[in-house]
MDTraj code that builds the backbone (N, CA, C; nanometers):
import mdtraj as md
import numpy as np

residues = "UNK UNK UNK UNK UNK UNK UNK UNK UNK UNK UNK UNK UNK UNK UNK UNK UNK UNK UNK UNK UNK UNK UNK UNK UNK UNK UNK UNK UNK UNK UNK UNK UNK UNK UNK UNK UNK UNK UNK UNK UNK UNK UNK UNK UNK UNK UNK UNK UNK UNK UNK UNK UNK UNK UNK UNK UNK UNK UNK UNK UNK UNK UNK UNK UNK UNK UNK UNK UNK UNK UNK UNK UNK UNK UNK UNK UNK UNK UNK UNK UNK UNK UNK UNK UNK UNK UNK UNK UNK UNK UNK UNK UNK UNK UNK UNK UNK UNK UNK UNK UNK UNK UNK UNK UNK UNK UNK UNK UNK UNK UNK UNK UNK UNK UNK UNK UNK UNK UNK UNK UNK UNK UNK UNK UNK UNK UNK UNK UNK UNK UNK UNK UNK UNK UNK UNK UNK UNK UNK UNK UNK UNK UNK UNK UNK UNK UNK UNK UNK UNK UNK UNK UNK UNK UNK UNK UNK UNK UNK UNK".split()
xyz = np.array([
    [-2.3135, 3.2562, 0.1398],
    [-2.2869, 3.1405, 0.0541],
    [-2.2290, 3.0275, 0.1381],
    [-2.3156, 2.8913, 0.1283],
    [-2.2426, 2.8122, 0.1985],
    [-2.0924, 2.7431, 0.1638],
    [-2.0245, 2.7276, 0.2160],
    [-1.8458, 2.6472, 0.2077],
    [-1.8381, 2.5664, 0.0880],
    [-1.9514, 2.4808, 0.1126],
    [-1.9462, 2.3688, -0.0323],
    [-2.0086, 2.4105, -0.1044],
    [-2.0982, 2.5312, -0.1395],
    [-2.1677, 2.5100, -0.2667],
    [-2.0854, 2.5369, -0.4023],
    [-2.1503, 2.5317, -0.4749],
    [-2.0484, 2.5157, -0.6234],
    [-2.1673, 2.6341, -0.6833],
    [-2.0852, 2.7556, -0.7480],
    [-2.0709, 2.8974, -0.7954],
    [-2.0411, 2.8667, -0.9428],
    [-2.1134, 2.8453, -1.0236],
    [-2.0180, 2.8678, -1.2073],
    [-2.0848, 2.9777, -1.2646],
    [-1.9780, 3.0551, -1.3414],
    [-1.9681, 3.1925, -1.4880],
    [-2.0052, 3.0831, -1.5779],
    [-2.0963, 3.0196, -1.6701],
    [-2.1308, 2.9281, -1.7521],
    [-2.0356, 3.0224, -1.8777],
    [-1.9631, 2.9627, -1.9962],
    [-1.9347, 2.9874, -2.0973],
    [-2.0002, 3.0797, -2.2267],
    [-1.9115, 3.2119, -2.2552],
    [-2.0616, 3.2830, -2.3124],
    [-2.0339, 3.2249, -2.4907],
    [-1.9293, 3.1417, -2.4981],
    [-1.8838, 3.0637, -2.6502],
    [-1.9719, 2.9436, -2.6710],
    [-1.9985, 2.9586, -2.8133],
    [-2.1053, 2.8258, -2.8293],
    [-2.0424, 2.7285, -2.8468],
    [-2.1179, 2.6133, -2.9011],
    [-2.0731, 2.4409, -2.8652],
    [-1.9723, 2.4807, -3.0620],
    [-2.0107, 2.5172, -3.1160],
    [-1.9731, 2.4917, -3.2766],
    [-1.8460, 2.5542, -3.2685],
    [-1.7352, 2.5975, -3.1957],
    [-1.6395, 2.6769, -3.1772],
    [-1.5349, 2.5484, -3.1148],
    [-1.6271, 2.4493, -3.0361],
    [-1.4883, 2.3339, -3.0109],
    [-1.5029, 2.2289, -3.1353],
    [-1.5836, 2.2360, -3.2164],
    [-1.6114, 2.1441, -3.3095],
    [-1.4917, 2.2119, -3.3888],
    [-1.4850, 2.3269, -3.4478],
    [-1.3910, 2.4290, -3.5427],
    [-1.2286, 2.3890, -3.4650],
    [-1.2535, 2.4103, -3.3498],
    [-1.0687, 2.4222, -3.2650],
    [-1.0259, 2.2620, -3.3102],
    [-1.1307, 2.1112, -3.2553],
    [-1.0801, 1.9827, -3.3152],
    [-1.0301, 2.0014, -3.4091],
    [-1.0233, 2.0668, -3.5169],
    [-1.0110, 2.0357, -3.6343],
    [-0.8507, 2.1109, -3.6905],
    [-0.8262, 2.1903, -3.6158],
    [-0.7391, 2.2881, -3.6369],
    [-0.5883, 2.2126, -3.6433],
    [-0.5480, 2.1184, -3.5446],
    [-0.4610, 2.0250, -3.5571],
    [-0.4875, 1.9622, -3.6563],
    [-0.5817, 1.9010, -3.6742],
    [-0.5627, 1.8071, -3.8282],
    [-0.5252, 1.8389, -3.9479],
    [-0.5005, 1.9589, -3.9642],
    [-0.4597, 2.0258, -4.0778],
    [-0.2898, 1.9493, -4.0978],
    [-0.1998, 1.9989, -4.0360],
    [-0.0737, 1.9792, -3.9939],
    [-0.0527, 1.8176, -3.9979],
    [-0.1605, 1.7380, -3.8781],
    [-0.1107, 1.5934, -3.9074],
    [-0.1762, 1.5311, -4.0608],
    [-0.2164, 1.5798, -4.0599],
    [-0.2916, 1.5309, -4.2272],
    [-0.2003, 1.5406, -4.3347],
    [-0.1046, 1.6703, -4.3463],
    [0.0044, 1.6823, -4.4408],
    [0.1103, 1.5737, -4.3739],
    [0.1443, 1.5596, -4.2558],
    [0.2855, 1.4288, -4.2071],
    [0.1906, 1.3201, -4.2623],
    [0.0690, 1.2716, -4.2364],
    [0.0474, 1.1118, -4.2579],
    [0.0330, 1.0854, -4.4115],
    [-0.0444, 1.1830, -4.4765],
    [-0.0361, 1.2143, -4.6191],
    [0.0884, 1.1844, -4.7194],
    [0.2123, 1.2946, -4.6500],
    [0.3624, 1.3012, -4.7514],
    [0.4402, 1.1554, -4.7342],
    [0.3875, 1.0988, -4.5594],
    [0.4945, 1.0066, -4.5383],
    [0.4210, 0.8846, -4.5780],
    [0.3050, 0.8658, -4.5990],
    [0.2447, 0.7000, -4.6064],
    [0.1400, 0.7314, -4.6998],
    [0.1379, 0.6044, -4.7733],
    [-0.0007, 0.6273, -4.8605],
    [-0.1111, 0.6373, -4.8280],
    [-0.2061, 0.6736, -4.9123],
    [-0.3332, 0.7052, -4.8376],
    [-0.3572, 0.5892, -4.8125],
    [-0.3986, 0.5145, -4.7072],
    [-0.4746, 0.3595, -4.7397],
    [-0.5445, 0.3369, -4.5885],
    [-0.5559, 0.2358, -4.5562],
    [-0.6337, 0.2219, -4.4578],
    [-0.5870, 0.2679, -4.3163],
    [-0.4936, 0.2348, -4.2949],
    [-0.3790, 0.2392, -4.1902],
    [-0.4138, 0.4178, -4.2004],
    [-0.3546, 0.5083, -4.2628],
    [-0.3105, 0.6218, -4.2718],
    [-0.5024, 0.7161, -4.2609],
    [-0.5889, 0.6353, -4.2650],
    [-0.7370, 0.6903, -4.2490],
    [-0.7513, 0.6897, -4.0980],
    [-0.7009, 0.5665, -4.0909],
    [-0.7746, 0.5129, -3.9339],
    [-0.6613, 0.6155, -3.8441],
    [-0.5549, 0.5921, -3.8753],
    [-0.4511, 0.7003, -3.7890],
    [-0.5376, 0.8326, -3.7772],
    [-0.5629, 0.8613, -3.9308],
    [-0.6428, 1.0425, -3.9224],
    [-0.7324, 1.0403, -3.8341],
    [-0.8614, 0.9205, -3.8405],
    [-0.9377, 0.9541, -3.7501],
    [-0.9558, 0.9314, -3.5818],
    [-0.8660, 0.8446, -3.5653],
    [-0.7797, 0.8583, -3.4454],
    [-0.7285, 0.9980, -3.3482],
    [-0.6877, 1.0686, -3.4586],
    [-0.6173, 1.1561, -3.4391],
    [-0.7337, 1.3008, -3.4100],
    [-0.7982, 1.2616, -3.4976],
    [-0.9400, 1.3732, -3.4398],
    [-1.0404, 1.2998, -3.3472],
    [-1.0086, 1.1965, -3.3008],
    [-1.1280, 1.1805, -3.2040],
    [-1.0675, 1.1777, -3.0432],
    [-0.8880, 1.2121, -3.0703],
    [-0.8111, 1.2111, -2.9629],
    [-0.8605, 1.3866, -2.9316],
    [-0.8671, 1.4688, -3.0539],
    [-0.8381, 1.5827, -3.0459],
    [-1.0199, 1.6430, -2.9956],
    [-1.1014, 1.5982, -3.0618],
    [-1.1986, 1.6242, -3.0082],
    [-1.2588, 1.5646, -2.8584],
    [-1.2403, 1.4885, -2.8208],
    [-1.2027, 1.4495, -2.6512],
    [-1.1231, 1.5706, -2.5698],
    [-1.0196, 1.6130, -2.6465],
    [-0.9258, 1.7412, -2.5651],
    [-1.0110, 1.8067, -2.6004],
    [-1.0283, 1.9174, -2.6887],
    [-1.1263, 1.9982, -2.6591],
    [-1.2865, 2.0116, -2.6222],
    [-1.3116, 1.9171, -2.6452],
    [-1.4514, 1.9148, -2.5530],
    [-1.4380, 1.8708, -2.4192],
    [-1.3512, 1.8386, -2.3749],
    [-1.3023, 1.8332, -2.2014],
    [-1.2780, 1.9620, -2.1611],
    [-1.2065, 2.0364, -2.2405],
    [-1.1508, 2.1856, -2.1712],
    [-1.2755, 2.2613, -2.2790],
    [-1.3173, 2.2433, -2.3392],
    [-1.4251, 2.3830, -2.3716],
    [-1.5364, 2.3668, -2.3393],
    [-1.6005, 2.2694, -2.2432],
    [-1.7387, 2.2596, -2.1847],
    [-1.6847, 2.3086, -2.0003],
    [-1.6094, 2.3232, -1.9890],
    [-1.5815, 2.3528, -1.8280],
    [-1.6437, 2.4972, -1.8206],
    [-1.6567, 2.5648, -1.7280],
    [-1.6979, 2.6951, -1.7156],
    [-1.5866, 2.7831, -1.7080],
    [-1.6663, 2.9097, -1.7200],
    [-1.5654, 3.0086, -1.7366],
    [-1.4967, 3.0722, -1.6125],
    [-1.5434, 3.0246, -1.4939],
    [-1.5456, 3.0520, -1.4236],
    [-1.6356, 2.9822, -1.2778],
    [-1.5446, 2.9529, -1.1907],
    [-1.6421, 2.8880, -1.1337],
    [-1.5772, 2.9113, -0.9505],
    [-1.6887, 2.9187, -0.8528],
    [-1.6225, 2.8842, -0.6959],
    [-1.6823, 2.8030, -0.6099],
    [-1.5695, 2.7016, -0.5705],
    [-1.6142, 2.5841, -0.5300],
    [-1.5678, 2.5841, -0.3375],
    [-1.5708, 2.5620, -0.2523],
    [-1.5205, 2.5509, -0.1510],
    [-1.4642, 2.6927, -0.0970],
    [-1.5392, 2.8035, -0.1546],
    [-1.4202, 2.9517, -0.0983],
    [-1.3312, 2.9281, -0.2232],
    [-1.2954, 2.8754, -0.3214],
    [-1.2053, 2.9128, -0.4111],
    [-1.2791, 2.9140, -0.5305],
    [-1.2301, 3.0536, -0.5669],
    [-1.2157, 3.1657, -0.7137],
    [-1.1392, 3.0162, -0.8263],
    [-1.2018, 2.9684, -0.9235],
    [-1.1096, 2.9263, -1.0354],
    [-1.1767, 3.0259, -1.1681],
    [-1.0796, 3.0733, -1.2149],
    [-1.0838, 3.1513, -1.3315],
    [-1.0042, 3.0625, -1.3933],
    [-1.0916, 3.0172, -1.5491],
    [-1.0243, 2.9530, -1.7066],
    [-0.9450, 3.0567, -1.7521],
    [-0.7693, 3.0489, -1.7554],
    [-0.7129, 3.1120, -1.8716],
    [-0.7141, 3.0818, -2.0133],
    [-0.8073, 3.0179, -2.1081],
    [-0.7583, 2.9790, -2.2086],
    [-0.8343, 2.8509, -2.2306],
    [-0.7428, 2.7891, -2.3247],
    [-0.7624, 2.6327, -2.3137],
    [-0.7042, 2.5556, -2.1801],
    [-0.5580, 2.5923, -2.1409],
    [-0.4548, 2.4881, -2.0740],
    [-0.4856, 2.5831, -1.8950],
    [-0.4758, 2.6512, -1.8941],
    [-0.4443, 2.7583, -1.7581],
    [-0.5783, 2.7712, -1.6851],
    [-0.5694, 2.7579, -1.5297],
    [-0.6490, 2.8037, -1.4584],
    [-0.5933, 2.8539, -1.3431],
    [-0.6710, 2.9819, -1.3065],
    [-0.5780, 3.0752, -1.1936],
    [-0.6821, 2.9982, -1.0662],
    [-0.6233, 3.0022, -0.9640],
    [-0.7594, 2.9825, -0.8459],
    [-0.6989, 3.0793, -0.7303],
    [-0.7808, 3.1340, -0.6484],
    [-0.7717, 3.2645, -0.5361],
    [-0.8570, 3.2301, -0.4167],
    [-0.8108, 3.1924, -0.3213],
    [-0.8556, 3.1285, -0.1854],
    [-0.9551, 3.2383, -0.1344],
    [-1.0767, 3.2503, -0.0936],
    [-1.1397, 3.3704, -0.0397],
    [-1.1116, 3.4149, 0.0995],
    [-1.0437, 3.3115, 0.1761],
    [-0.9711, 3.3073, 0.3225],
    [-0.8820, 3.3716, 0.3213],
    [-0.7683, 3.3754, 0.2041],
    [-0.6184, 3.4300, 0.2010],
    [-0.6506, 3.6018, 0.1255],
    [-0.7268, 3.6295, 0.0924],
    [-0.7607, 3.7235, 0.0108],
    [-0.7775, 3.8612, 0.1385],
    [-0.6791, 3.9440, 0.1305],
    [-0.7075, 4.0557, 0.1559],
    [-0.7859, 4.1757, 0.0717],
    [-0.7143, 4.2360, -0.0084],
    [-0.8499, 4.3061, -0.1195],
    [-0.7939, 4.2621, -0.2324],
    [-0.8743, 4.3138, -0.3101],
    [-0.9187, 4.3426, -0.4689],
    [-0.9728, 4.4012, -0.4928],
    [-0.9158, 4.4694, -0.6092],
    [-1.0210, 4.5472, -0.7273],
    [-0.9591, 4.5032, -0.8756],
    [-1.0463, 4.4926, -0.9756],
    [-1.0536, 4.4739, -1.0823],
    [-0.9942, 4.6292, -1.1976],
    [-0.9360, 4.6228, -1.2586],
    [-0.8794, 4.7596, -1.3317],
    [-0.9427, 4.6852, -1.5013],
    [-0.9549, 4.8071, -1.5879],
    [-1.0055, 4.8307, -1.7372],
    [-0.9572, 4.9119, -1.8088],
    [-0.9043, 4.9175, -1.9222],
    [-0.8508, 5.0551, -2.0006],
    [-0.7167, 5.0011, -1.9618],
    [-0.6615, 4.9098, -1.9771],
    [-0.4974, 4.8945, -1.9062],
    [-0.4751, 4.8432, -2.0867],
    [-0.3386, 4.9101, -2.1369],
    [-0.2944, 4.8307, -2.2482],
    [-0.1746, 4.7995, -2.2259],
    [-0.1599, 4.6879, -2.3413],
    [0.0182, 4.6134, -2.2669],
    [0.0444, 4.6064, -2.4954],
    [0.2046, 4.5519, -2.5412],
    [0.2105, 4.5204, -2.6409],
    [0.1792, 4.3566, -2.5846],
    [0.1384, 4.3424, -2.7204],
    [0.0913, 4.1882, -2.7823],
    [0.2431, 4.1107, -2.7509],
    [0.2197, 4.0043, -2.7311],
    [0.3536, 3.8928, -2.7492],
    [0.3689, 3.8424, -2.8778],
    [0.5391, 3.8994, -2.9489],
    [0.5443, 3.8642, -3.0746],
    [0.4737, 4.0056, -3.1923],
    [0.4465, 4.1218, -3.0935],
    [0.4217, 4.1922, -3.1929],
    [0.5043, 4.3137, -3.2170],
    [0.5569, 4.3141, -3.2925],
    [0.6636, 4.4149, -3.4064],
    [0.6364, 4.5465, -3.4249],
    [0.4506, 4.5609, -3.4419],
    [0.4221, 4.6675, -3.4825],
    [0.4088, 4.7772, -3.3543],
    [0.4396, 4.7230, -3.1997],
    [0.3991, 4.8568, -3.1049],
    [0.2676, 4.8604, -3.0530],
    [0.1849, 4.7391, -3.1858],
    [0.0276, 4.7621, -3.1468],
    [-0.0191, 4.7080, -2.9678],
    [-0.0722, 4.7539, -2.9371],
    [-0.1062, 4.7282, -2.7893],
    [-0.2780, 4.6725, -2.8211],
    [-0.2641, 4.5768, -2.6754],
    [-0.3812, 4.4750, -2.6468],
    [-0.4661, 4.5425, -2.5187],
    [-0.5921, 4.5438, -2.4958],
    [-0.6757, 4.5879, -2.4114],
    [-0.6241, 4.4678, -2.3200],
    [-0.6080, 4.4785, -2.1821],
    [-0.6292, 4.3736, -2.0540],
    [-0.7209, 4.4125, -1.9416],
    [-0.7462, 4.2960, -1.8915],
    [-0.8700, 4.3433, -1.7791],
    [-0.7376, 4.2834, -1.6815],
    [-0.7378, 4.3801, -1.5776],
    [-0.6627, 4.3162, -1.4537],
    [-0.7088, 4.2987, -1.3259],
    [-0.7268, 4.2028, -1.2082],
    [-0.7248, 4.1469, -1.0996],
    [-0.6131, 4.1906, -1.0271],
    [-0.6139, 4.2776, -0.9495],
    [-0.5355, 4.2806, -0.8502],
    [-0.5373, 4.2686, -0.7057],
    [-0.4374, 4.1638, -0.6755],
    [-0.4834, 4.0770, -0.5353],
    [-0.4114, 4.0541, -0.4244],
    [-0.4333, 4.1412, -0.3245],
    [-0.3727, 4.1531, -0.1664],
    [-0.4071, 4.0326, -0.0706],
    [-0.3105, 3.9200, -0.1230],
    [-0.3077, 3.7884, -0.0165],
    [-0.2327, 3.8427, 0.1162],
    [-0.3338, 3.7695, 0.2395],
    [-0.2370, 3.8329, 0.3514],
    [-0.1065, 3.7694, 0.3530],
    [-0.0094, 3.8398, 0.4081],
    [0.0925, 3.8199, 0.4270],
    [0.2199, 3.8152, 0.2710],
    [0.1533, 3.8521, 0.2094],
    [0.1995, 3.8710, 0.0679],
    [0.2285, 4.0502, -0.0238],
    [0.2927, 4.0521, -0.0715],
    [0.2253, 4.1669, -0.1588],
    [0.1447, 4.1443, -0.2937],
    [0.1163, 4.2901, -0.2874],
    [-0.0153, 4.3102, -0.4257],
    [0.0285, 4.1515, -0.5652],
    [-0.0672, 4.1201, -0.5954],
    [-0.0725, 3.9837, -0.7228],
    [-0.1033, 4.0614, -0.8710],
    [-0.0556, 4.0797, -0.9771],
    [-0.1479, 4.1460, -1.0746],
    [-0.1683, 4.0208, -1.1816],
    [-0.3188, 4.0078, -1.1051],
    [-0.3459, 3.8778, -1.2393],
    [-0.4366, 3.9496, -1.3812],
    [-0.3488, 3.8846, -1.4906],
    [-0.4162, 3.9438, -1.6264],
    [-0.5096, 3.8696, -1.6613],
    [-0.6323, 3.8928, -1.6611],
    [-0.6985, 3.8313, -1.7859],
    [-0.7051, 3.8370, -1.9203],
    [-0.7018, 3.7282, -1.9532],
    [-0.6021, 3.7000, -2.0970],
    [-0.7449, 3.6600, -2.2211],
    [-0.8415, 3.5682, -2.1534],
    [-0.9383, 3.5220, -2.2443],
    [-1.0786, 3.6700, -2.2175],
    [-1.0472, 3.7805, -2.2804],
    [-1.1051, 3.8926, -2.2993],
    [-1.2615, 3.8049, -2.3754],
    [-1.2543, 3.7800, -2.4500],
    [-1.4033, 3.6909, -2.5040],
    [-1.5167, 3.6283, -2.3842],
    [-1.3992, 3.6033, -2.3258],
    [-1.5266, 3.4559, -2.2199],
    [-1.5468, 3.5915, -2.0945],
    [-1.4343, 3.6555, -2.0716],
    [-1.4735, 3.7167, -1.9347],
    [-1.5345, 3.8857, -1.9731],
    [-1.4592, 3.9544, -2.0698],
    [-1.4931, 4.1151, -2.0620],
    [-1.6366, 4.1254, -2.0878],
    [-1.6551, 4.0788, -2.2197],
    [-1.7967, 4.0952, -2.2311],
    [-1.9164, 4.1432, -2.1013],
    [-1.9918, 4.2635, -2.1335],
    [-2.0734, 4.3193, -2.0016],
    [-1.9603, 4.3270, -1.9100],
    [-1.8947, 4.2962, -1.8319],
    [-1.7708, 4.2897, -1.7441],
    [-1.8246, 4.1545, -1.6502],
    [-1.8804, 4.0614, -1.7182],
    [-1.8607, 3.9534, -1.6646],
    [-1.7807, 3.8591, -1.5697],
    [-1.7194, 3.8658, -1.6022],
    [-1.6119, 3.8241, -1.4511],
    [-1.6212, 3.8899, -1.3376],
    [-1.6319, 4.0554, -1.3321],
    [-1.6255, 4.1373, -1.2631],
    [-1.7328, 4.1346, -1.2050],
    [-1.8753, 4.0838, -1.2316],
    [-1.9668, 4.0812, -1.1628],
    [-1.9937, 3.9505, -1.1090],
    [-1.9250, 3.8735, -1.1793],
    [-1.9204, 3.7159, -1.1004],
    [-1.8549, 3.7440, -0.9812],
    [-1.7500, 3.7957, -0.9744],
    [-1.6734, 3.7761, -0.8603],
    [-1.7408, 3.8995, -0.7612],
    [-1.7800, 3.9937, -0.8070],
    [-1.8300, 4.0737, -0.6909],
    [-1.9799, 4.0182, -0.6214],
    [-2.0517, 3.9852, -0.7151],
    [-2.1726, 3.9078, -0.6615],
    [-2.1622, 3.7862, -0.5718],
    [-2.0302, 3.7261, -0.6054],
    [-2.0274, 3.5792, -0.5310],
    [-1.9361, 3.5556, -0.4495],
    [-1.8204, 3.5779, -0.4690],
    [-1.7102, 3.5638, -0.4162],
    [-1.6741, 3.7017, -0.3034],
    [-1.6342, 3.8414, -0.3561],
    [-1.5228, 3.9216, -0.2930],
    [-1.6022, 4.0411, -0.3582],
    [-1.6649, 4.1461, -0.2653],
    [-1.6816, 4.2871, -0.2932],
    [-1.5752, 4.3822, -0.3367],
    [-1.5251, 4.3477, -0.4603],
    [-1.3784, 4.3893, -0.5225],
    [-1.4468, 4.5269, -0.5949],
    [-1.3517, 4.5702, -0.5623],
    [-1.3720, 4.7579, -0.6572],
    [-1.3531, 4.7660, -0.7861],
    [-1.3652, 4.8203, -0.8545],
    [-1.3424, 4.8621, -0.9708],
    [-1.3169, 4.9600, -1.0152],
    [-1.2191, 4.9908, -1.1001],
    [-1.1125, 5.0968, -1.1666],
    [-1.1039, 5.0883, -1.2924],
    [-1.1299, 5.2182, -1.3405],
    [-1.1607, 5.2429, -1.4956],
    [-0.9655, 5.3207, -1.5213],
    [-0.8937, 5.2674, -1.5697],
    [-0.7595, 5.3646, -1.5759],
    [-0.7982, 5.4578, -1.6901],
])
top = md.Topology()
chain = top.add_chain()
for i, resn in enumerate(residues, 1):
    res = top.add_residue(resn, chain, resSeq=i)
    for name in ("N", "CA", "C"):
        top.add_atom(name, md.element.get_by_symbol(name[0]), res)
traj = md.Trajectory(xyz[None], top)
């Protein structure tokens, strides 16, 4: 692979899923502009303001890939806000782990969450354990796992 070429995991979520997320804030500002001001012109144009701010944010962060390597660097999407990136120069090993459960954040009941984990031997560092968190965009087939072994890093894999 040459230095500069550009590597993308294309998104396996469709386009009608950032149309649904825009909208999800407006719920909330719709009840403040609603209780505090009358409906009238002012308080429309604010609303739609307010979703065309919001649909700009998410169609900026939900058309990026899921994954992508640009220059020798690994960027993995956490989410909407988070991106991990992993130098292929600094990278001593990896392998990828499956079957790992952790509890949920905020959950009461004990119930535990499936994680896919990255674990990563930078030289001069010890072991990294990066979680993948957006299970949708990456587990599926083990997608990530074959992005990165096909393109990037002949990383192992571990079934716990």
């Amino acid at each position: 692979m040459d230095a500069n070429s550009l590597l993308v995991l294309n998104r396996s979520r469709d386009n009608s899923q950032i149309f649904w997320a825009s909208l999800v804030p407006m719920l909330p500002i719709s009840f403040v502009v609603i209780g505090n001001l009358e409906l009238n012109v002012y308080s429309i144009s604010f609303l739609v303001l307010a979703y065309l701010v919001s649909l700009a944010f998410w169609f900026t962060n939900g058309t990026k890939p899921a994954a992508w390597i640009k220059d020798d660097i690994l960027h993995i999407r956490d989410g909407v806000f988070g991106q991990d990136e992993i130098d292929k120069k600094k990278v001593e090993s990896m392998y990828y782990e499956v079957d790992f459960h952790r509890n949920s954040v905020g959950n009461s009941s004990g119930e535990e969450t499936d994680v896919h984990i990255i674990v990563i031997k930078l030289k001069g560092f010890s072991e990294w354990r990066l979680p993948i968190k957006d299970l949708e965009e990456h587990a599926e087939k083990l997608r990530l796992y074959h992005f990165i072994k096909d393109n990037f890093f002949n990383l192992e894999f571990r079934r716990l």
